[in-house]
N, C-alpha and C positions, 0 to 999 in steps of 0.2 A: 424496586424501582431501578431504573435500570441508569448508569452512568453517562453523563454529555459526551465521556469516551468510547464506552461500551455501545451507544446507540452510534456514534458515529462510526465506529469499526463496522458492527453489522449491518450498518449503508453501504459501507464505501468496499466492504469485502471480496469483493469478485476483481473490482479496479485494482486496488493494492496489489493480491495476487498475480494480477497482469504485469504491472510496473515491474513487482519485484523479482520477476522473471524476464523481462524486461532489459532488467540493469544486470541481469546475471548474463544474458546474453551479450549484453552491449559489449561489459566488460569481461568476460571469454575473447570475443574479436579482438580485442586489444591488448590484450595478455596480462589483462588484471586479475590478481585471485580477488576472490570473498570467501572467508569462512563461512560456508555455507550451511548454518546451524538455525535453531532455535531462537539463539542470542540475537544473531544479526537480522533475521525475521523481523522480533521484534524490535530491534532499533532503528530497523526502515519504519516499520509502522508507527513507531511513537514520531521520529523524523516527520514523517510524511503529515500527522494529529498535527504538528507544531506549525510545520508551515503554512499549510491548510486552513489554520484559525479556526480548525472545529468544522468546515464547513462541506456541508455534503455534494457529492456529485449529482448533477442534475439527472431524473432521469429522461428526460425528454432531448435533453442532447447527447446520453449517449444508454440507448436502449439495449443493448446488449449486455451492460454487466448487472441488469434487473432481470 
């Protein structure tokens, strides 16, 4: 069975990836580093679980990351 995390990453997976390239752009333009590993992957994604409240991107408003 699969975890209220685990299910919600494998929703929200395509979005995440977007963002967190996203924020690596943003912050390039403005001359912020990010350790750009593994580690900080995941602690965008667990971030992003947290603030989210668990709750999945719709796919009907945004049909391209399905």
């Amino acid at each position: 069975m699969e975890s209220p995390f685990d299910n919600w990453y494998n929703t929200n997976r395509k979005a995440l990836e977007y963002l967190y390239y996203l924020l690596n752009d943003i912050c390039y333009k403005h001359d912020i580093t990010i350790n750009d590993n593994q580690n900080t992957i995941n602690d965008f994604i667990y971030m992003m679980y947290n603030e989210s409240n668990g709750a999945k991107i719709n796919p009907d408003l945004h049909p391209s990351f399905y």
